[in-house]
PyMOL Python script that loads the backbone (N, CA, C, O; Angstrom):
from pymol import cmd

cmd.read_pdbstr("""\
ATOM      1  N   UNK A   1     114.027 126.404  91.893  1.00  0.00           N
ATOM      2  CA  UNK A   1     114.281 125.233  92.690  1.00  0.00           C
ATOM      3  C   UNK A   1     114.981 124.204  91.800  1.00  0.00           C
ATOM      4  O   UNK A   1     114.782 124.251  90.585  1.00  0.00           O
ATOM      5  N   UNK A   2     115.891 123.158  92.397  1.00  0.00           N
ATOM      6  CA  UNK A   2     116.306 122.402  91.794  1.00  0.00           C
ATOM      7  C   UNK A   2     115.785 121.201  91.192  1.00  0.00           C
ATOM      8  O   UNK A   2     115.301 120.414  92.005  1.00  0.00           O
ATOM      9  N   UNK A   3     115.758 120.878  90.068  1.00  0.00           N
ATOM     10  CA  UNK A   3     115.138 119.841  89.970  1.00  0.00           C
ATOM     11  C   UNK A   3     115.168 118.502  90.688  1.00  0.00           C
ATOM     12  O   UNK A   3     114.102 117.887  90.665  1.00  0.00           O
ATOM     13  N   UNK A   4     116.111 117.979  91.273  1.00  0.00           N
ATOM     14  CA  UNK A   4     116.583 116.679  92.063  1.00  0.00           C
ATOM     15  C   UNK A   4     115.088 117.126  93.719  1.00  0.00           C
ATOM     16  O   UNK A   4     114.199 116.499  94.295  1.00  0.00           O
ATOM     17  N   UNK A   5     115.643 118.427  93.776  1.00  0.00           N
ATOM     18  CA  UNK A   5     114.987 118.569  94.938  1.00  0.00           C
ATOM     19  C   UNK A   5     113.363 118.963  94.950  1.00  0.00           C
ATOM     20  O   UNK A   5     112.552 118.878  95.872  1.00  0.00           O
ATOM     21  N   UNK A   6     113.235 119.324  93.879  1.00  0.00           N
ATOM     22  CA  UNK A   6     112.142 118.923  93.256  1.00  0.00           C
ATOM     23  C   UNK A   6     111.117 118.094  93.356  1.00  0.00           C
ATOM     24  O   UNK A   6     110.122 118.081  94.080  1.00  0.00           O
ATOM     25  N   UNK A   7     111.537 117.361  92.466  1.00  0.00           N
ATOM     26  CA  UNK A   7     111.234 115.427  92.706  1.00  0.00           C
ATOM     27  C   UNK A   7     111.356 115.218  93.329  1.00  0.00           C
ATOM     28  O   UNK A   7     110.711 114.173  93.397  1.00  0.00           O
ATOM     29  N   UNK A   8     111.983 115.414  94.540  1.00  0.00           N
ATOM     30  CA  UNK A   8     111.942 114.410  96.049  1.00  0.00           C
ATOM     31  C   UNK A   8     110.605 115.538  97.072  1.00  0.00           C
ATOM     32  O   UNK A   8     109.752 114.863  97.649  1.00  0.00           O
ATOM     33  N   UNK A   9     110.514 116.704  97.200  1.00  0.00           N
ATOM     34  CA  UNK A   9     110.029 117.091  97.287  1.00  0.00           C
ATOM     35  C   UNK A   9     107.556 116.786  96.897  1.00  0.00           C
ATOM     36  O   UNK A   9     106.630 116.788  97.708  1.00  0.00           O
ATOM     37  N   UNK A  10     107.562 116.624  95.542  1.00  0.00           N
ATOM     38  CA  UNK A  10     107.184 115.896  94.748  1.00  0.00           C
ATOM     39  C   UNK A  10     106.545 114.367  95.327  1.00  0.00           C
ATOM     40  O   UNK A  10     105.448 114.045  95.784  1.00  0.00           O
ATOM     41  N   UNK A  11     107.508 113.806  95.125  1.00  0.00           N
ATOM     42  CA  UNK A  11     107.687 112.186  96.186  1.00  0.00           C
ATOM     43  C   UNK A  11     106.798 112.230  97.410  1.00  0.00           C
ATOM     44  O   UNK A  11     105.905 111.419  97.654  1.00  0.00           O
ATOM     45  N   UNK A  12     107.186 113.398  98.241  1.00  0.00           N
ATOM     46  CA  UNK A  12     107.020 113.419  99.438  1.00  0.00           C
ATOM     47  C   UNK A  12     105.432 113.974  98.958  1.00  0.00           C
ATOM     48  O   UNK A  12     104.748 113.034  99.365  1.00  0.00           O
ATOM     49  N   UNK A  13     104.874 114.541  98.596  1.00  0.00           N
ATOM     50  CA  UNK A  13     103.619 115.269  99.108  1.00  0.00           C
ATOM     51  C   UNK A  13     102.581 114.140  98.154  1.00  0.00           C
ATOM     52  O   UNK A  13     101.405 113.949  98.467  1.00  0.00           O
ATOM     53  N   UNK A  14     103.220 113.486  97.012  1.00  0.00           N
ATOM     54  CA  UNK A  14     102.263 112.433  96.631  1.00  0.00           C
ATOM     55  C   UNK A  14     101.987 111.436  97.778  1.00  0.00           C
ATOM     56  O   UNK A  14     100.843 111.228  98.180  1.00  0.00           O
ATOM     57  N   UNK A  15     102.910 110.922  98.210  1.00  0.00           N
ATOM     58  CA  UNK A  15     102.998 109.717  99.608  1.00  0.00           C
ATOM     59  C   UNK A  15     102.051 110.291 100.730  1.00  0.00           C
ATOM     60  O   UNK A  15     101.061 109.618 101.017  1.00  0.00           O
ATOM     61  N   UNK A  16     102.275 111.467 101.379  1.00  0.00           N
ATOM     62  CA  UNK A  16     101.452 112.200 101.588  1.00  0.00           C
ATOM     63  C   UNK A  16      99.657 112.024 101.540  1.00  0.00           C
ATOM     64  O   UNK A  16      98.796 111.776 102.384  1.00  0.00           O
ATOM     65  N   UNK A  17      99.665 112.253 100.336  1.00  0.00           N
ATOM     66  CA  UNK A  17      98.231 113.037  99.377  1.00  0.00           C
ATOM     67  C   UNK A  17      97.569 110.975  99.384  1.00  0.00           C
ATOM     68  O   UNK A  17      96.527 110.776 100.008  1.00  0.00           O
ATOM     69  N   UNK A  18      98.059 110.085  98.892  1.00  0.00           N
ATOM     70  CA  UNK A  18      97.907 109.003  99.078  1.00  0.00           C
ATOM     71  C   UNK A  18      97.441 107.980 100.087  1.00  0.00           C
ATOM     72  O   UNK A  18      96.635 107.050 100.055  1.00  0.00           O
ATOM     73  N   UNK A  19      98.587 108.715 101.374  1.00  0.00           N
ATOM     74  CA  UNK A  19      97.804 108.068 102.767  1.00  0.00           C
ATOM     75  C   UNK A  19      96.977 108.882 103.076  1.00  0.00           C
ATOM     76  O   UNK A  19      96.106 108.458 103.836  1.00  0.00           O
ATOM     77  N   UNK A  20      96.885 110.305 102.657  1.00  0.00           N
ATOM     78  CA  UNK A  20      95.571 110.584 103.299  1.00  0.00           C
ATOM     79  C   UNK A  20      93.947 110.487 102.869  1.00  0.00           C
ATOM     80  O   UNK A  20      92.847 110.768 103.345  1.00  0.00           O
ATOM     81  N   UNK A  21      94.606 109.827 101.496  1.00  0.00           N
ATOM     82  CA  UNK A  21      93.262 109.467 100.666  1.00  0.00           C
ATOM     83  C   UNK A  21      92.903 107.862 100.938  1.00  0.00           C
ATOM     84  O   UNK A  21      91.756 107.454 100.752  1.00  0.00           O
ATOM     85  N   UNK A  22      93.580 107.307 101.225  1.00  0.00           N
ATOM     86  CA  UNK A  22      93.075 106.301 101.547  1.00  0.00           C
ATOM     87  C   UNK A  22      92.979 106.101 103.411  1.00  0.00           C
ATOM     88  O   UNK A  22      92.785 105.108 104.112  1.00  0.00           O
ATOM     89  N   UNK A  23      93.140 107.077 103.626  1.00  0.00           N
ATOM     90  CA  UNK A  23      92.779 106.625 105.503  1.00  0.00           C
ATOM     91  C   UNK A  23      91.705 107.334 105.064  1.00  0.00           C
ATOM     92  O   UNK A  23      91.186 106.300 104.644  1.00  0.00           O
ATOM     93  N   UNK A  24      90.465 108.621 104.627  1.00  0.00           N
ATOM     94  CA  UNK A  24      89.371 108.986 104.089  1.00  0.00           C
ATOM     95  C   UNK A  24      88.461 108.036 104.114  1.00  0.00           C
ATOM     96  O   UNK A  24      87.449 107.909 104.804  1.00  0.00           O
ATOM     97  N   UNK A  25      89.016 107.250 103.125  1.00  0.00           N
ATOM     98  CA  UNK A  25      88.397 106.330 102.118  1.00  0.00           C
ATOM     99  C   UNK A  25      87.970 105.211 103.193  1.00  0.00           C
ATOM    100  O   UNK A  25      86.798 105.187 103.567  1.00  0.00           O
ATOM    101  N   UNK A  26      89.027 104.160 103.762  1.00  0.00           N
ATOM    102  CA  UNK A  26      88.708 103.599 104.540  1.00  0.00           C
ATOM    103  C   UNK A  26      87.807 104.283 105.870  1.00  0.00           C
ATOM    104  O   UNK A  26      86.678 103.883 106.154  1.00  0.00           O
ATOM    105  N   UNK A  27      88.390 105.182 106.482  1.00  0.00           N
ATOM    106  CA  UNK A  27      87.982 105.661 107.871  1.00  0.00           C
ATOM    107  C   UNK A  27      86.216 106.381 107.336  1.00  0.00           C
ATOM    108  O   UNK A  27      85.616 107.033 108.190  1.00  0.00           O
ATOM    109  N   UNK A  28      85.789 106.252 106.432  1.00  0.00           N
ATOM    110  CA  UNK A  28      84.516 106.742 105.908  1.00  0.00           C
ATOM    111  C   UNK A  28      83.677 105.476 106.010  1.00  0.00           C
ATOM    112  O   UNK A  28      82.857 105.331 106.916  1.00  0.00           O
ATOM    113  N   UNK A  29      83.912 104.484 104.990  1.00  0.00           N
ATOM    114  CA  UNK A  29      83.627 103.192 105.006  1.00  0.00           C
ATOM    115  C   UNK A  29      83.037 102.188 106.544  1.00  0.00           C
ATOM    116  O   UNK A  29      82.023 101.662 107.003  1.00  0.00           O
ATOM    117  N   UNK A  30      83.928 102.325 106.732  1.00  0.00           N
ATOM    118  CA  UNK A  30      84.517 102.225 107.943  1.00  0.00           C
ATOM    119  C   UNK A  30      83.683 102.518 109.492  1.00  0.00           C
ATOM    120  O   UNK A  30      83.374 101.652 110.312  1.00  0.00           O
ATOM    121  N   UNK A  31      83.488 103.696 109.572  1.00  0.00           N
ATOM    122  CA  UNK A  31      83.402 104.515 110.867  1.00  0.00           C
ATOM    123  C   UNK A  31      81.833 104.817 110.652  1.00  0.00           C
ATOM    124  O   UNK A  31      80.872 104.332 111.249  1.00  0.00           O
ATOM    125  N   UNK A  32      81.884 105.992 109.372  1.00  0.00           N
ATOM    126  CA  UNK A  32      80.692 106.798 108.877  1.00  0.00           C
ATOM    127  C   UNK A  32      79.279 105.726 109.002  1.00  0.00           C
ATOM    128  O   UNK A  32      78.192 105.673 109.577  1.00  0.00           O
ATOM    129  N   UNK A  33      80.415 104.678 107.716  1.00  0.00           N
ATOM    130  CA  UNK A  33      78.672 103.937 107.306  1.00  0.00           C
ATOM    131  C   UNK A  33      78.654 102.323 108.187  1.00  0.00           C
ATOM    132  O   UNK A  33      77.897 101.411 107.857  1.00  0.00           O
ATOM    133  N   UNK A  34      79.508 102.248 109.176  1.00  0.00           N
ATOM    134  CA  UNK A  34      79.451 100.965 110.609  1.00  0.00           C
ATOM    135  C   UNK A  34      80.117  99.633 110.050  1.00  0.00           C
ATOM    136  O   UNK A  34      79.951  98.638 110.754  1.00  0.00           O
ATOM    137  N   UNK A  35      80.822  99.487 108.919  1.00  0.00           N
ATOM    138  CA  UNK A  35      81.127  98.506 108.432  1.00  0.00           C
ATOM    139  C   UNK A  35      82.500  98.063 108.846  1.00  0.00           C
ATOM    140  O   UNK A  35      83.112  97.171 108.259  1.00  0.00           O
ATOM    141  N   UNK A  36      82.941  98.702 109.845  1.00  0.00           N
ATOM    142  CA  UNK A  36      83.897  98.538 110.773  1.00  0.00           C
ATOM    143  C   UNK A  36      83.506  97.281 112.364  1.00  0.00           C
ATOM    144  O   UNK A  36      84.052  96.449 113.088  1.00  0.00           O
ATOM    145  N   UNK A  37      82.179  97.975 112.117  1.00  0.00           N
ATOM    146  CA  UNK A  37      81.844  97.474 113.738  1.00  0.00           C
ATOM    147  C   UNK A  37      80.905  96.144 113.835  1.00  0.00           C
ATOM    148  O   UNK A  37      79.847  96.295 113.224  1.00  0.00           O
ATOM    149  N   UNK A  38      81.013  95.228 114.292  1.00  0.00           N
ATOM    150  CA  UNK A  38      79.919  94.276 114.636  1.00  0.00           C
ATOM    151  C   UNK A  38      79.014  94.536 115.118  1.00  0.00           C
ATOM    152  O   UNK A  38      79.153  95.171 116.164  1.00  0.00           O
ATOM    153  N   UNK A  39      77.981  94.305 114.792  1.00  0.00           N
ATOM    154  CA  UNK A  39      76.274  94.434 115.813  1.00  0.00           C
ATOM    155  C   UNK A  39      76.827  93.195 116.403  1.00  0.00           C
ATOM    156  O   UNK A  39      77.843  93.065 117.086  1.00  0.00           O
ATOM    157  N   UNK A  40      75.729  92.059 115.904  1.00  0.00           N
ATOM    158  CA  UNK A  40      75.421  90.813 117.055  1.00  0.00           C
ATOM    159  C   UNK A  40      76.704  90.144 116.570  1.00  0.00           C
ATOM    160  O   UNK A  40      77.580  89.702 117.313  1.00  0.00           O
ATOM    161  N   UNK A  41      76.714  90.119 115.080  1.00  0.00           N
ATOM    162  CA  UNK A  41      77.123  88.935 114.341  1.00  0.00           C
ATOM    163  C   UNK A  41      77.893  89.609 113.494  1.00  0.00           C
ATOM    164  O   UNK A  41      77.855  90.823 113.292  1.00  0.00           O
ATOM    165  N   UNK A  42      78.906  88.474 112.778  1.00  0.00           N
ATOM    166  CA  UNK A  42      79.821  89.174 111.695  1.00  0.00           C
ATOM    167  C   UNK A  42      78.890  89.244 110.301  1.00  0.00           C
ATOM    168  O   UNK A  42      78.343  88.198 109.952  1.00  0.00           O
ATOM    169  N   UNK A  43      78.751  90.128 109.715  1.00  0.00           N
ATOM    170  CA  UNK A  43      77.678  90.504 108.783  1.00  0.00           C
ATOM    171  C   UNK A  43      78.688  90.530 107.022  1.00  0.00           C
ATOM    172  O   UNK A  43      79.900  90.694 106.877  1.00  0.00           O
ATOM    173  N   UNK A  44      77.887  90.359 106.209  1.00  0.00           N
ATOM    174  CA  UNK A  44      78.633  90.811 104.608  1.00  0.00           C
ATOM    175  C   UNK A  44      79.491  92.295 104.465  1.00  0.00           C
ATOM    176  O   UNK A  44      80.640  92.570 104.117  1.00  0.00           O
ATOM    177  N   UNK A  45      78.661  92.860 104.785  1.00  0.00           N
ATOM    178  CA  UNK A  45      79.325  94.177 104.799  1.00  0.00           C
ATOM    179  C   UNK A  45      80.160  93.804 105.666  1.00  0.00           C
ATOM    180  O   UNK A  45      81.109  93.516 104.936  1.00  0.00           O
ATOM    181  N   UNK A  46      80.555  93.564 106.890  1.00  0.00           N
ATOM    182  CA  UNK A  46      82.326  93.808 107.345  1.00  0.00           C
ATOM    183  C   UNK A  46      82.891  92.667 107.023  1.00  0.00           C
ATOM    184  O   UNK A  46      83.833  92.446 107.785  1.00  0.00           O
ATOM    185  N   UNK A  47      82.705  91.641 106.045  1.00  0.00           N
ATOM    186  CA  UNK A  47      83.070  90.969 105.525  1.00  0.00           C
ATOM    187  C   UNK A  47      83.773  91.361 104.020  1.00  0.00           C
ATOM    188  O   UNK A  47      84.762  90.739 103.632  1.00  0.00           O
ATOM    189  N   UNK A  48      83.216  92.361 103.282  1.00  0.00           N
ATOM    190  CA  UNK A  48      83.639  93.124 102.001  1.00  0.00           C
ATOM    191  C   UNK A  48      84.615  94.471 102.921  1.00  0.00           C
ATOM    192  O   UNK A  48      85.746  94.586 102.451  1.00  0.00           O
ATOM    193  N   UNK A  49      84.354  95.311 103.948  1.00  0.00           N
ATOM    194  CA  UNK A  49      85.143  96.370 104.064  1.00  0.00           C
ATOM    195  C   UNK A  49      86.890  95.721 104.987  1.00  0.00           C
ATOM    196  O   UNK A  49      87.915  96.401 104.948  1.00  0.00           O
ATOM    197  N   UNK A  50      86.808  94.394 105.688  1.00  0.00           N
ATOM    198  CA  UNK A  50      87.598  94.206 105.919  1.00  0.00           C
ATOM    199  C   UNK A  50      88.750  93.508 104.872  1.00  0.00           C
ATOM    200  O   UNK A  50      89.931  93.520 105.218  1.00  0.00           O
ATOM    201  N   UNK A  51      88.473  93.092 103.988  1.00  0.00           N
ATOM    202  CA  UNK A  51      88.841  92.400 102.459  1.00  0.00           C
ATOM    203  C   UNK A  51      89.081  93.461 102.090  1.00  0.00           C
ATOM    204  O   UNK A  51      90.287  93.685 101.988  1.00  0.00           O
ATOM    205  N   UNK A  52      88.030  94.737 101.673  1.00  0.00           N
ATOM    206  CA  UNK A  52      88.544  95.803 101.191  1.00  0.00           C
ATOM    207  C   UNK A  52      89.670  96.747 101.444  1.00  0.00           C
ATOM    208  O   UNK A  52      90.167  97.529 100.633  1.00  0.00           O
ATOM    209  N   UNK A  53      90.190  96.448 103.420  1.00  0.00           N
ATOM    210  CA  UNK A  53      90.927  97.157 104.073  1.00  0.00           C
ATOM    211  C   UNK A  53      92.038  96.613 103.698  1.00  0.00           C
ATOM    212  O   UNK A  53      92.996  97.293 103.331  1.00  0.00           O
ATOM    213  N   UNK A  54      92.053  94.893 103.760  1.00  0.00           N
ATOM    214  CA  UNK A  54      93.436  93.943 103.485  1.00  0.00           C
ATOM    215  C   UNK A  54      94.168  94.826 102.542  1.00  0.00           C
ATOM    216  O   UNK A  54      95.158  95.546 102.668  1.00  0.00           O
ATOM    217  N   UNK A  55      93.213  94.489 101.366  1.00  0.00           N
ATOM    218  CA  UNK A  55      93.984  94.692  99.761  1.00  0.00           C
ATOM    219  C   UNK A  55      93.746  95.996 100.072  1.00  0.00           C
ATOM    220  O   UNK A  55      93.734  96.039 101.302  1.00  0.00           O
ATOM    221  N   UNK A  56      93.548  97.100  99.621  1.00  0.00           N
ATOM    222  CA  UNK A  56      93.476  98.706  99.449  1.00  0.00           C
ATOM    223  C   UNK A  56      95.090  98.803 100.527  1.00  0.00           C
ATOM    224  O   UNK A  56      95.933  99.618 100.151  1.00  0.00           O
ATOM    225  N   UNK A  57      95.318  98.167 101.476  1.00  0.00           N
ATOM    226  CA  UNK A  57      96.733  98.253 102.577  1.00  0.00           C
ATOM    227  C   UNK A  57      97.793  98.031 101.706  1.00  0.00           C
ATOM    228  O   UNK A  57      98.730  98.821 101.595  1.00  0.00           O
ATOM    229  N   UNK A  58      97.659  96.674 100.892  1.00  0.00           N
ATOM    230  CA  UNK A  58      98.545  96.278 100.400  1.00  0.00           C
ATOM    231  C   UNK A  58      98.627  96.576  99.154  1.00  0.00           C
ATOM    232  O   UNK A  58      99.515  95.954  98.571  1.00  0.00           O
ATOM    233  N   UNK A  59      97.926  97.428  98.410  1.00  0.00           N
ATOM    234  CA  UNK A  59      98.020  97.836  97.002  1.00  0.00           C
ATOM    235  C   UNK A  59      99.009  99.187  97.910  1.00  0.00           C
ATOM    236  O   UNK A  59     100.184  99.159  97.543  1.00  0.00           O
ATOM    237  N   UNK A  60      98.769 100.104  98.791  1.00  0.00           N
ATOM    238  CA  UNK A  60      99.263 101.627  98.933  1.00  0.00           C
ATOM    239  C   UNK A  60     100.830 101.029  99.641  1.00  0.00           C
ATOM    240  O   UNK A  60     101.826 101.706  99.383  1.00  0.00           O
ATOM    241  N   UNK A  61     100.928 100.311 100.142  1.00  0.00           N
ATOM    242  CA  UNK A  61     102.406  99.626 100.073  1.00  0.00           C
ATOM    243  C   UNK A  61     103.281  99.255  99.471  1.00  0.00           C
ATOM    244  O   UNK A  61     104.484  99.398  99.687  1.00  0.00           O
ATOM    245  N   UNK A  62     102.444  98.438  98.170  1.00  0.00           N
ATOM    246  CA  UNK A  62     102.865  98.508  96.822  1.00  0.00           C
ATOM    247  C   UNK A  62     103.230  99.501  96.122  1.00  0.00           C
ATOM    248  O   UNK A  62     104.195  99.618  95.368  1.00  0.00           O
ATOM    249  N   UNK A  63     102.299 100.322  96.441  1.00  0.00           N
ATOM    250  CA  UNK A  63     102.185 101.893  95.375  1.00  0.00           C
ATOM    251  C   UNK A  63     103.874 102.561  95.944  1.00  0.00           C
ATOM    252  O   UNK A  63     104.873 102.789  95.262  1.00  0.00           O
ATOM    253  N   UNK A  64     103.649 102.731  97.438  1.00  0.00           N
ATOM    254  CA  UNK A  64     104.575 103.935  97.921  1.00  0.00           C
ATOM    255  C   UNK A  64     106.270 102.772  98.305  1.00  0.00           C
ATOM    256  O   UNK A  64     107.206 103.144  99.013  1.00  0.00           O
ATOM    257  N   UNK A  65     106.198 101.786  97.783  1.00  0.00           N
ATOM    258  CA  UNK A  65     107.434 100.904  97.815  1.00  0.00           C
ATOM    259  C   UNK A  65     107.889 101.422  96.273  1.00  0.00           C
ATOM    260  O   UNK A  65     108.883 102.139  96.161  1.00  0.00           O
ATOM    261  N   UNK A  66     107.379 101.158  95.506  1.00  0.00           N
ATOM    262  CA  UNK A  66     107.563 101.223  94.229  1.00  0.00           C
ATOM    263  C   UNK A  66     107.849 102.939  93.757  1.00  0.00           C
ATOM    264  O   UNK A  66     108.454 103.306  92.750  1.00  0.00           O
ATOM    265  N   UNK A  67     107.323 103.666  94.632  1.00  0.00           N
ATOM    266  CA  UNK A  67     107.249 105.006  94.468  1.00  0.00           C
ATOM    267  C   UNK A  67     108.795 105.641  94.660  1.00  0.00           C
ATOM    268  O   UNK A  67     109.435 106.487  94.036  1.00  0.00           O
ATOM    269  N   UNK A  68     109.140 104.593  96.137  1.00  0.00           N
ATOM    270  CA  UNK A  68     110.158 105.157  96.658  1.00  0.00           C
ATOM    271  C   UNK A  68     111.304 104.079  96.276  1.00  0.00           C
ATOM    272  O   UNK A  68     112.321 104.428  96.876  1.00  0.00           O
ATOM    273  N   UNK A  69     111.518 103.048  95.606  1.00  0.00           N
ATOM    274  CA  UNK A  69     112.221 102.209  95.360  1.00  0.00           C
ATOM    275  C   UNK A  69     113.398 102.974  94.502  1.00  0.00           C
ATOM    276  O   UNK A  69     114.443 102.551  94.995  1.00  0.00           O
ATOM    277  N   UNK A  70     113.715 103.876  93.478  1.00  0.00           N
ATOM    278  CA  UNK A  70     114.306 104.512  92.487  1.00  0.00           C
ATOM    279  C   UNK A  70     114.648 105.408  92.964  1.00  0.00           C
ATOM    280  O   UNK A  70     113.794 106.280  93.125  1.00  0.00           O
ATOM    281  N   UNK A  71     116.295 105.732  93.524  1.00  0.00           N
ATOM    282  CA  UNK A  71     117.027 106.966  93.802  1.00  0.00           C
ATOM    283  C   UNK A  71     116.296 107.885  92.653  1.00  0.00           C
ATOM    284  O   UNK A  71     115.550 107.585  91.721  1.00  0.00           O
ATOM    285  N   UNK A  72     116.963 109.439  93.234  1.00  0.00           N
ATOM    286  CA  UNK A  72     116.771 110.670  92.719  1.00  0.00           C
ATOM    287  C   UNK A  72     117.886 111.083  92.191  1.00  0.00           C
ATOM    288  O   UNK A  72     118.757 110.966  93.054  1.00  0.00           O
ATOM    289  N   UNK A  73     118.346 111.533  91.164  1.00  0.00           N
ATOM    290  CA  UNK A  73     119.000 111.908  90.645  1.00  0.00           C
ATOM    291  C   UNK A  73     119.374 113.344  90.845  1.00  0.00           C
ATOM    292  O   UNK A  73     118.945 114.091  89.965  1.00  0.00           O
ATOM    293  N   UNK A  74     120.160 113.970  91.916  1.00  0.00           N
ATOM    294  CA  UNK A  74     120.286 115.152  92.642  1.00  0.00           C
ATOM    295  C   UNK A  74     120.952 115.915  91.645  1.00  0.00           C
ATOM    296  O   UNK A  74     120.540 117.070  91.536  1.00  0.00           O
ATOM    297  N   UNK A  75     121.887 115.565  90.878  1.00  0.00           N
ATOM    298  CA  UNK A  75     122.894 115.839  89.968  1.00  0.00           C
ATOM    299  C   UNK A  75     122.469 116.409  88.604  1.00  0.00           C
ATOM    300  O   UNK A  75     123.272 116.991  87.876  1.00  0.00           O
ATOM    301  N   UNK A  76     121.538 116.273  88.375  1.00  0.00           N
ATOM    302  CA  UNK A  76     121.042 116.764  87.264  1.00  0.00           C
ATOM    303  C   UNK A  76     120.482 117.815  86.731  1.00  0.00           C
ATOM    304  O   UNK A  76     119.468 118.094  87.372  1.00  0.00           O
ATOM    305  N   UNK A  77     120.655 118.497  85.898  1.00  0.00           N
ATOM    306  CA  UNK A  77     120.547 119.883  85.329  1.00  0.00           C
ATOM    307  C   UNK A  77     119.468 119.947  84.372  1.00  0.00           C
ATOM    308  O   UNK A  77     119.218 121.004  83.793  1.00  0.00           O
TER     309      UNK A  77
END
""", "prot")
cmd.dss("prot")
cmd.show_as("cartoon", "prot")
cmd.util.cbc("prot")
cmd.orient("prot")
């Protein structure tokens, strides 16, 4: 395989492997252990998992902007 195609290849299954570790991560948090959902009242816990959802969003946006920001170098041997 080529290397250019490679690396993009590569690219693709990290971006991939990334959102699906963090939809896990959250959708566990989340769903599994109720820190998604209100009982009566807004409680600490969905007070830390929704903070946790903000930033953990905006770090994997960060991550896969930055991931994908830098052409591939197709040309190369």
């Amino acid at each position: 395989m080529e290397p250019g195609v490679r690396k993009y290849l590569i690219r693709i299954v990290n971006t991939i492997s990334m959102f699906l570790l963090w939809m896990a991560v959250n959708s566990c948090a989340g769903i599994m252990y109720g820190a998604a959902y209100w009982e009566s009242s807004f409680t600490l816990s969905n007070l830390i998992f929704y903070t946790w959802l903000l930033a953990s969003t905006a770090l994997l946006i960060w991550y896969l902007y930055n991931k994908w920001k830098n052409p591939i170098d197709y040309n190369e041997e």
